[in-house]
C-alpha positions as a Markdown table, in Angstrom:
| # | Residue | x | y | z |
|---|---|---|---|---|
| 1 | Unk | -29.3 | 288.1 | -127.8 |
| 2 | Unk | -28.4 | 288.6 | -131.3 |
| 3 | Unk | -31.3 | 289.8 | -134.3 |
| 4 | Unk | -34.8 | 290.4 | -133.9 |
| 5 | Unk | -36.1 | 287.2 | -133.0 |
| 6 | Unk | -37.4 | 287.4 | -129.5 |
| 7 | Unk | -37.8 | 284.4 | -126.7 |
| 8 | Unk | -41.6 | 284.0 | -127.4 |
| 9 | Unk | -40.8 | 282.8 | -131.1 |
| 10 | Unk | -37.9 | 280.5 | -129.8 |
| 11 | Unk | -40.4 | 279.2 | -127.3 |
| 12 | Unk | -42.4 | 278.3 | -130.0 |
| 13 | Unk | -39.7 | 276.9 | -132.3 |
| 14 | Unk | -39.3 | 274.7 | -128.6 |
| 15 | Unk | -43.1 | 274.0 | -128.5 |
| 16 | Unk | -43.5 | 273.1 | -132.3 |
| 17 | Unk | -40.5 | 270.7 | -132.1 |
| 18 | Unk | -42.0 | 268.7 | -129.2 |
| 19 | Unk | -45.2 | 268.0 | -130.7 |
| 20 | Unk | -43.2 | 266.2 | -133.7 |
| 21 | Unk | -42.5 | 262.7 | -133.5 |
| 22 | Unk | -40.8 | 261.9 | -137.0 |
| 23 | Unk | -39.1 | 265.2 | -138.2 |
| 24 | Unk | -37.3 | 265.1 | -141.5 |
| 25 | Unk | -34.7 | 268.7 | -141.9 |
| 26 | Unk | -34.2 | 269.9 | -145.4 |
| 27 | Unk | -31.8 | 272.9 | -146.4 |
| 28 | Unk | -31.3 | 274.7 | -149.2 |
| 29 | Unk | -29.8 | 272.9 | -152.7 |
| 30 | Unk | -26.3 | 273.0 | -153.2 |
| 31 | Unk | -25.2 | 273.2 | -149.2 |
| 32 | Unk | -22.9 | 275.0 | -147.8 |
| 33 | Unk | -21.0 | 274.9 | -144.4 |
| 34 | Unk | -23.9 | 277.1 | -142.4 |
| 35 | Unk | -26.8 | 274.6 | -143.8 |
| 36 | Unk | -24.8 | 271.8 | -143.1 |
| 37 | Unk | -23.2 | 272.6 | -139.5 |
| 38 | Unk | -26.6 | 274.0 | -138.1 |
| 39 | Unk | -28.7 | 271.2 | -139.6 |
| 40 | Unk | -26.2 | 268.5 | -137.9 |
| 41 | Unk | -26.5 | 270.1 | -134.7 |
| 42 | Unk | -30.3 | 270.6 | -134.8 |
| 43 | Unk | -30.7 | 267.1 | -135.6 |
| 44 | Unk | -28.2 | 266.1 | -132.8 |
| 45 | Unk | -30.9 | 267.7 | -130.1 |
| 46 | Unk | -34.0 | 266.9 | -131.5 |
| 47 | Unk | -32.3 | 262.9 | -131.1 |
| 48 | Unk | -31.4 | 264.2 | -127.3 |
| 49 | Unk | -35.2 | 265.1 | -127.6 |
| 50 | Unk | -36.2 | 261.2 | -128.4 |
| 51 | Unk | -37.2 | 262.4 | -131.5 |
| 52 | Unk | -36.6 | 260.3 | -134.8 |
| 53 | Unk | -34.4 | 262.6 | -137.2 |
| 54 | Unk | -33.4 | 262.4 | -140.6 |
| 55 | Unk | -31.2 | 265.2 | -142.4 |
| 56 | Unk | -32.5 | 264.6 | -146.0 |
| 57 | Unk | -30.2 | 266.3 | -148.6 |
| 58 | Unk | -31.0 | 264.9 | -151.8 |
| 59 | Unk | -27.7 | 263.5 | -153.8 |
| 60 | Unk | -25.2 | 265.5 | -151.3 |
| 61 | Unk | -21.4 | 264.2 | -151.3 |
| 62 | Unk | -19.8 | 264.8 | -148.1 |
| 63 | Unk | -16.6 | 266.1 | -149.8 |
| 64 | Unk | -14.9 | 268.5 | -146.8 |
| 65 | Unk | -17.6 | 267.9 | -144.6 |
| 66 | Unk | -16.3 | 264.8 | -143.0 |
| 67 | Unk | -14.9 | 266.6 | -139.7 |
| 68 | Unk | -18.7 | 267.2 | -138.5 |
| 69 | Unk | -20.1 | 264.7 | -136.5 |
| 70 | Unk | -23.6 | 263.0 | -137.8 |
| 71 | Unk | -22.3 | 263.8 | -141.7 |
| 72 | Unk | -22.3 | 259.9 | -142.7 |
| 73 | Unk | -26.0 | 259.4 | -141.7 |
| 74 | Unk | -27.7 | 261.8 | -144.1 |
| 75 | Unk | -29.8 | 260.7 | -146.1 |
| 76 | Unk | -29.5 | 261.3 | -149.9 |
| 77 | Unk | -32.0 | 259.4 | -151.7 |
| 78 | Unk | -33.8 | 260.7 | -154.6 |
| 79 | Unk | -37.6 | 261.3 | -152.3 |
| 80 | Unk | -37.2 | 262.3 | -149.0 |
| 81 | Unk | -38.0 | 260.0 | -145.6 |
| 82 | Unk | -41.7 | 259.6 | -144.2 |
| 83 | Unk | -42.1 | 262.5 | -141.2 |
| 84 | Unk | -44.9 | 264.3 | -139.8 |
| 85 | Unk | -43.1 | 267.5 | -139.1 |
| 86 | Unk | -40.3 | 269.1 | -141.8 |
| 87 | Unk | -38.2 | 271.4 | -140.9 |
| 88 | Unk | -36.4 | 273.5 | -143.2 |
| 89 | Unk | -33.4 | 275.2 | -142.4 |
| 90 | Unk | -31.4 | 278.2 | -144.1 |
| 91 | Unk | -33.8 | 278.5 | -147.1 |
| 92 | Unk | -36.0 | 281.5 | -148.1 |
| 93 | Unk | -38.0 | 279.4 | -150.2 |
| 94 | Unk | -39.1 | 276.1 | -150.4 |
| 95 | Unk | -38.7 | 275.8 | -154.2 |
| 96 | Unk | -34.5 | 276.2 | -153.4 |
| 97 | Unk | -34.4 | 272.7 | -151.6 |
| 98 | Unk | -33.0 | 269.7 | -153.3 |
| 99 | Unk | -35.8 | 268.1 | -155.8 |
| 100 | Unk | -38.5 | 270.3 | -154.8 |
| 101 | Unk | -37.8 | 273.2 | -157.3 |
| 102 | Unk | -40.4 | 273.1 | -159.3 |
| 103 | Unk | -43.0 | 271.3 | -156.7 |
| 104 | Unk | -42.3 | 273.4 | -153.6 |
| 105 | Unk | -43.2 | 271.1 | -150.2 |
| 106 | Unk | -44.8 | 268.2 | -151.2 |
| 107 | Unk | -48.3 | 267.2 | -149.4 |
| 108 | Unk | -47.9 | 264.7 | -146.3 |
| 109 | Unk | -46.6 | 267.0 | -143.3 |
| 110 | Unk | -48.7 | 268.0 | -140.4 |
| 111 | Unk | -46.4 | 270.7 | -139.6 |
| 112 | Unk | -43.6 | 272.7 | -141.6 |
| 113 | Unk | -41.4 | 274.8 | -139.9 |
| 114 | Unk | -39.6 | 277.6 | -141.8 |
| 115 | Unk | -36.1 | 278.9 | -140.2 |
| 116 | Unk | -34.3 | 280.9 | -141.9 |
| 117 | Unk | -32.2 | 284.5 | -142.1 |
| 118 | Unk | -32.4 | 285.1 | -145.2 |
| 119 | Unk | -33.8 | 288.2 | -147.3 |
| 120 | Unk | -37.5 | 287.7 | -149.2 |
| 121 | Unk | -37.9 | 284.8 | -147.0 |
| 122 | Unk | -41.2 | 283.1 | -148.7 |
| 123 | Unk | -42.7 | 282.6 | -145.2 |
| 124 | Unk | -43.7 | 279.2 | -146.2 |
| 125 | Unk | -44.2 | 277.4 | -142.8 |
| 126 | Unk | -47.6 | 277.0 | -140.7 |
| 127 | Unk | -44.6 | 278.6 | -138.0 |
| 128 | Unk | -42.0 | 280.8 | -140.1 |
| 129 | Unk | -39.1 | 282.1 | -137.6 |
| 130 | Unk | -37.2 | 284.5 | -139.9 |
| 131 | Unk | -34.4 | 287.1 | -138.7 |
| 132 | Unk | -32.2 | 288.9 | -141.3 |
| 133 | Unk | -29.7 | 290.2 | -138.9 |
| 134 | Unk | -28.1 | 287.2 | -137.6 |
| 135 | Unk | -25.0 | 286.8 | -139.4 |
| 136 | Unk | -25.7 | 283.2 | -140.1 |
| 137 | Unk | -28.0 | 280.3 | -139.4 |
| 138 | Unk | -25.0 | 278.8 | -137.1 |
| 139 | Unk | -25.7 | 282.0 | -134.7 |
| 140 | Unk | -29.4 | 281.9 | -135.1 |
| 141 | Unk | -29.4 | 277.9 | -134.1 |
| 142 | Unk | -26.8 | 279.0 | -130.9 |
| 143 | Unk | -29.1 | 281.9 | -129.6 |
| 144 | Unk | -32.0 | 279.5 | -129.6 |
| 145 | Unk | -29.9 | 276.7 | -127.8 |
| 146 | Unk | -29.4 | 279.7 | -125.6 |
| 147 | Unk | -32.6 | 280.8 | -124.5 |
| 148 | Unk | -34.1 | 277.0 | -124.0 |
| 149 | Unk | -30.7 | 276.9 | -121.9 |
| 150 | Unk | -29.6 | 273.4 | -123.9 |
| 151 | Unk | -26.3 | 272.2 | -123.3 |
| 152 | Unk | -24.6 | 272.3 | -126.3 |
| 153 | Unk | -22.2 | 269.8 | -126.7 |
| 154 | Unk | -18.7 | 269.7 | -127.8 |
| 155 | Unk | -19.4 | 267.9 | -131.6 |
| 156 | Unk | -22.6 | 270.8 | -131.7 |
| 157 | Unk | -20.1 | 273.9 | -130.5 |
| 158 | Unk | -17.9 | 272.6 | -134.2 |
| 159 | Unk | -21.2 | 272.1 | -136.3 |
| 160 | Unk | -22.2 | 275.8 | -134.9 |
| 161 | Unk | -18.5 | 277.4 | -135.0 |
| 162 | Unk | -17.9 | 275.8 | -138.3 |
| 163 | Unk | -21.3 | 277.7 | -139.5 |
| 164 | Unk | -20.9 | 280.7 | -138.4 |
| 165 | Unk | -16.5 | 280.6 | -139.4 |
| 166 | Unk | -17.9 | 279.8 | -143.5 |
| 167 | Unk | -20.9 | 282.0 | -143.2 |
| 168 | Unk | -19.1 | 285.2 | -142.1 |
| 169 | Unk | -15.8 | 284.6 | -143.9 |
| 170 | Unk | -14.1 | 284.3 | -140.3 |
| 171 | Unk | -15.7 | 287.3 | -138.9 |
| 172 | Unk | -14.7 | 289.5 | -141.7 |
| 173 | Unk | -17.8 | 290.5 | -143.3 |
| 174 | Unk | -20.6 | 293.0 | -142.8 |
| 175 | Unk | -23.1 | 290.5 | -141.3 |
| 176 | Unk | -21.1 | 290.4 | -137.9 |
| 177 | Unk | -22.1 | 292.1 | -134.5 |
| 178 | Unk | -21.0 | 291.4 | -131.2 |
| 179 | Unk | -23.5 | 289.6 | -130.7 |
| 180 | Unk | -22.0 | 287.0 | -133.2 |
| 181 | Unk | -18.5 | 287.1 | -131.2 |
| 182 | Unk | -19.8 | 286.5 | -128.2 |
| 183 | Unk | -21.6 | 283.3 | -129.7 |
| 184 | Unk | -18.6 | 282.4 | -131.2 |
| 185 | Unk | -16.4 | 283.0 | -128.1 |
| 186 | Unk | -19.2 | 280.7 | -126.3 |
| 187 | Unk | -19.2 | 277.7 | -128.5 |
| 188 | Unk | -15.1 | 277.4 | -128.3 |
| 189 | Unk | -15.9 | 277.5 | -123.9 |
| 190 | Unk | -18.1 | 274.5 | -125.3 |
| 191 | Unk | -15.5 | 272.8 | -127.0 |
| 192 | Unk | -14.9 | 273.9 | -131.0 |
| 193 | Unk | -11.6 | 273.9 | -131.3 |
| 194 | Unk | -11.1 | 277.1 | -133.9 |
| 195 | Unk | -7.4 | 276.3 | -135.8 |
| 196 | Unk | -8.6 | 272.8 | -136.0 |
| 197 | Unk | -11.9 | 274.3 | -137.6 |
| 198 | Unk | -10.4 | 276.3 | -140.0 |
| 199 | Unk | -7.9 | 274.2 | -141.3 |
| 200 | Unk | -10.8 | 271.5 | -142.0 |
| 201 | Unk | -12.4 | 274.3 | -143.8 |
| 202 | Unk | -9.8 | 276.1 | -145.9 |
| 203 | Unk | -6.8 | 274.4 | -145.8 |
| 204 | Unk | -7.4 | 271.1 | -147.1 |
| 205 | Unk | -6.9 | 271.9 | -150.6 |
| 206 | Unk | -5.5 | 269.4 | -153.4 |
| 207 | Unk | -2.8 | 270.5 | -156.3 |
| 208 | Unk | -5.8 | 270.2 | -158.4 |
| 209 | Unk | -8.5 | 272.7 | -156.9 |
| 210 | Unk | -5.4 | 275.0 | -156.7 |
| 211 | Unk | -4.6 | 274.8 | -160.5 |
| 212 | Unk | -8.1 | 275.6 | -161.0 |
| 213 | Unk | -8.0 | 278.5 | -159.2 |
| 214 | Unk | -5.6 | 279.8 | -161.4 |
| 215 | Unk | -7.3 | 278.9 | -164.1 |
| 216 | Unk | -10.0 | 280.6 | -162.6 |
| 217 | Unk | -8.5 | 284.1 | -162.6 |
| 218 | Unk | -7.0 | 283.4 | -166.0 |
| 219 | Unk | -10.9 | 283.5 | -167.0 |
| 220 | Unk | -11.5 | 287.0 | -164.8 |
| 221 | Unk | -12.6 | 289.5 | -166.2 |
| 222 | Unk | -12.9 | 292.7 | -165.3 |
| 223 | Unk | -15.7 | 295.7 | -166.5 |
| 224 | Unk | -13.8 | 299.0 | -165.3 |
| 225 | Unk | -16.9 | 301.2 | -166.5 |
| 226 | Unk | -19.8 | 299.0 | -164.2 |
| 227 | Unk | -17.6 | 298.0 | -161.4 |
| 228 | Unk | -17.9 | 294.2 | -161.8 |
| 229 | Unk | -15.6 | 291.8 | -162.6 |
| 230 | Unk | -16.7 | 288.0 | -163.2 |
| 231 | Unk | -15.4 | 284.9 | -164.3 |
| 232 | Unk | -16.6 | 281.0 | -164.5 |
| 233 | Unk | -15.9 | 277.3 | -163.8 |
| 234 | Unk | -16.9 | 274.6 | -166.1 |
| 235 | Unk | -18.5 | 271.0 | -165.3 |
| 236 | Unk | -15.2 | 269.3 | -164.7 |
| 237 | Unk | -13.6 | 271.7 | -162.6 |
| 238 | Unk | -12.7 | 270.8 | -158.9 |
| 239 | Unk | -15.2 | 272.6 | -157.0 |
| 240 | Unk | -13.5 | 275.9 | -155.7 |
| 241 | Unk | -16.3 | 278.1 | -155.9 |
| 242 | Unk | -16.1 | 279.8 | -152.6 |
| 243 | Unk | -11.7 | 280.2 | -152.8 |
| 244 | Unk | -12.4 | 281.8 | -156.3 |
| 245 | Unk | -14.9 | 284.4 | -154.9 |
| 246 | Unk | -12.6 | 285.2 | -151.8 |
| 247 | Unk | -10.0 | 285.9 | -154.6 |
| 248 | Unk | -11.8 | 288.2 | -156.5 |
| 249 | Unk | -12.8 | 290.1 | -153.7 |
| 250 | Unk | -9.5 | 290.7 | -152.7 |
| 251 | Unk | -9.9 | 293.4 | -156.0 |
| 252 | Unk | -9.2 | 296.6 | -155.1 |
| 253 | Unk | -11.8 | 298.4 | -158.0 |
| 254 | Unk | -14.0 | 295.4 | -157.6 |
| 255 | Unk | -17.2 | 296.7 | -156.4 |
| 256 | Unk | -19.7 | 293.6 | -157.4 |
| 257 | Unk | -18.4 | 290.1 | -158.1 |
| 258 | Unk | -20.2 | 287.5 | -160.3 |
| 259 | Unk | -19.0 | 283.5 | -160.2 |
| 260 | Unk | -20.3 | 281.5 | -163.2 |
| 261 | Unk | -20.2 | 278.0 | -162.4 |
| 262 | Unk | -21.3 | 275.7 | -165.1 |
| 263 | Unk | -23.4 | 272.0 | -164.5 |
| 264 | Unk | -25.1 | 269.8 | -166.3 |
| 265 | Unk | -28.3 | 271.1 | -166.2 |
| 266 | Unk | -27.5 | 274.3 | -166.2 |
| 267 | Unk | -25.1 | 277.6 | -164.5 |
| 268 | Unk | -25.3 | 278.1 | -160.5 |
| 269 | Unk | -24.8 | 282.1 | -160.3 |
| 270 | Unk | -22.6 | 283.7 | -157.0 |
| 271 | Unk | -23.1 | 287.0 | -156.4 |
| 272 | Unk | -21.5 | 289.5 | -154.0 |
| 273 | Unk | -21.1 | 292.6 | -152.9 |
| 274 | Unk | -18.8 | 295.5 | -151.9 |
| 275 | Unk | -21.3 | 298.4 | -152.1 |
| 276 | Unk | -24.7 | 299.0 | -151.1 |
| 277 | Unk | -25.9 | 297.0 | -154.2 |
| 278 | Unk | -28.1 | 294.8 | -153.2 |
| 279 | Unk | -27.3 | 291.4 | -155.1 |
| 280 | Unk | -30.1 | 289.6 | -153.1 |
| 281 | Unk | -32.4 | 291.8 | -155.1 |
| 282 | Unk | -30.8 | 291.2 | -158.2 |
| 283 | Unk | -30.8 | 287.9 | -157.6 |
| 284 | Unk | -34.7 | 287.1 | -157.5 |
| 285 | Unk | -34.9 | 287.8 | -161.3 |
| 286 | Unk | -33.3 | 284.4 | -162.2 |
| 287 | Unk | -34.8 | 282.7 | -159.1 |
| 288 | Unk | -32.6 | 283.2 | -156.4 |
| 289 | Unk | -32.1 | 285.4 | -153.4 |
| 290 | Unk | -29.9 | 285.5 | -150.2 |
| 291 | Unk | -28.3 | 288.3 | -148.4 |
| 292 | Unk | -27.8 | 292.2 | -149.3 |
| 293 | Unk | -24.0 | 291.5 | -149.7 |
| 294 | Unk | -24.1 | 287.7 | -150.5 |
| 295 | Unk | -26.6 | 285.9 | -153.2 |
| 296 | Unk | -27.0 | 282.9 | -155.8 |
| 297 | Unk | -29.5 | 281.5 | -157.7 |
| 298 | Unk | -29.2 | 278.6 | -160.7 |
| 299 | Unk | -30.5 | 278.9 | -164.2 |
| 300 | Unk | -30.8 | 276.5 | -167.2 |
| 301 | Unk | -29.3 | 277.3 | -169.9 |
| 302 | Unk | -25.8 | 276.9 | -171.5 |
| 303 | Unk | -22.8 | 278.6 | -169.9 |
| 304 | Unk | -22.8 | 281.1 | -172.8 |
| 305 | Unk | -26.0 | 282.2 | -172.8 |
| 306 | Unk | -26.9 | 282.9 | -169.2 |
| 307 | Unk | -23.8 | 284.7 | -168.4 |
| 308 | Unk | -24.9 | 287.0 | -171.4 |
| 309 | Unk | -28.6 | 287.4 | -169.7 |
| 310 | Unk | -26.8 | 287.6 | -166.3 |
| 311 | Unk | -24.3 | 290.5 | -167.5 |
| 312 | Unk | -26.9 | 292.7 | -169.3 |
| 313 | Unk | -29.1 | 292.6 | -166.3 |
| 314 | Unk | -26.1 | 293.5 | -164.2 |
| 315 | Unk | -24.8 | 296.3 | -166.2 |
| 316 | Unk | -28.5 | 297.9 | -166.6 |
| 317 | Unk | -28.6 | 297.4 | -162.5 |
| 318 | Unk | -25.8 | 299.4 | -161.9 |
| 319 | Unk | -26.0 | 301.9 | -164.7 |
């Protein structure tokens, strides 16, 4: 089994669930394809479980998420569904979910369950299953499936593969083990079908996300004497957030990368890594957190002003 979680705190993920009647899953704001995929399939067995289920992800657009099976029944509205059980998936703090940033979990739950694998997890649950070392919350959800010995079915194997594909950059970053190859290797025996995956994933771009990437690296700049480089999106920009960073990466003298994107209310912040810096760290100084190599967090503030706050911080951090 991959991480540190052991089979007595999967046993009492197991136990915890079947006690619920109504369970409503949350994930972090602004989704990604690990929140997403691992919610859907979570949801699909707690429903094999007779449970009633309802992924709640306040104002969410499906956008390339429409391959995964269960996407058109989440729920968006602005308060979430009536439940007696919540469980929150892929979030180290309950202030990073949808509409709950300033409030944290509201009151009305018998039972909050915390499951995550991220750093400074807030431990926020009555039962808090936390493990930093699985690569993604795809692997963690697989490895539980596991040692309940679930059958995982083929529309959960492309939920999980298509978690664990995003949230590893396909297998290329520092987060993968073995153990997340083998888990991999077992979800396409349970039916993901991997070149189908990916091109749902990456390869459904349109002639406008990839002008804006250019635009994007017009914007790069690069700090030769810190080691960063950095540049930004603005509101109406095609969302390409995750294209631009693998570009930037791709930067030989780039050691830490920041992504600027601007919204209405204010700038989400991407952070990562290619050293031992720890942007997860760094990040809890504006509110956010993730992993050593891999972090975000969202500010208010216009564009200009918090990439000034952002960059000074940096350049002191690295000094």
């Amino acid at each position: 089994m991959s991480g540190l979680t052991n089979s007595a705190a999967f046993h009492a993920l197991q136990g915890q669930l079947s006690l619920a009647e109504r369970v409503v899953i949350a994930v972090h704001a602004d989704p990604d394809m690990d929140a997403i995929g691992s919610a859907l399939a979570m949801r699909a067995y707690l429903m094999d479980h007779g449970k009633s289920v309802k992924l709640w992800l306040r104002g969410f657009t499906a956008r390339h998420y429409d391959f995964l099976d269960g996407i058109s029944a989440v729920v968006t509205t602005p308060e979430p569904p009536a439940g007696d059980t919540l469980l929150a998936m892929d979030c180290a703090s309950a202030y990073r979910i949808e509409g709950w940033q300033k409030t944290g979990v509201p009151d009305g739950y018998a039972s909050v369950i915390n499951w995550d694998h991220h750093q400074h997890n807030h431990q926020f649950g009555d039962l808090n299953i936390v493990d930093t070392a699985m690569s993604s919350m795809g692997e963690f959800v697989y490895w539980f499936f596991t040692e309940i010995e679930y059958a995982i079915q083929p529309e959960q194997a492309t939920q999980l593969y298509a978690a664990i594909v995003y949230d590893t950059g396909r297998f290329a970053y520092s987060n993968v083990t073995t153990e997340t190859f083998q888990a991999a290797a077992a979800l396409v025996a349970a039916g993901a079908q991997p070149e189908g995956i990916n091109n749902a994933i990456y390869n459904t771009k349109s002639v406008a996300q990839i002008k804006t990437l250019g635009t994007a690296m017009d914007r790069l700049t690069i700090e030769r004497r810190y080691g960063y480089v950095y540049t930004y999106l603005l509101p109406d920009d095609p969302m390409v957030s995750q294209d631009a960073l693998e570009l930037m990466r791709a930067l030989k003298t780039a050691k830490v990368l920041v992504l600027f994107r601007a919204k209405e209310s204010g700038v989400k912040l991407n952070f990562r890594s290619k050293i031992e810096f720890d942007v997860a760290a760094f990040a809890q100084q504006f509110g956010g957190g993730g992993h050593r190599r891999a972090s975000g967090a969202f500010v208010s503030g216009s564009l200009e002003s918090v990439m000034a706050d952002v960059l000074h911080a940096l350049e002191n951090a690295l000094r």
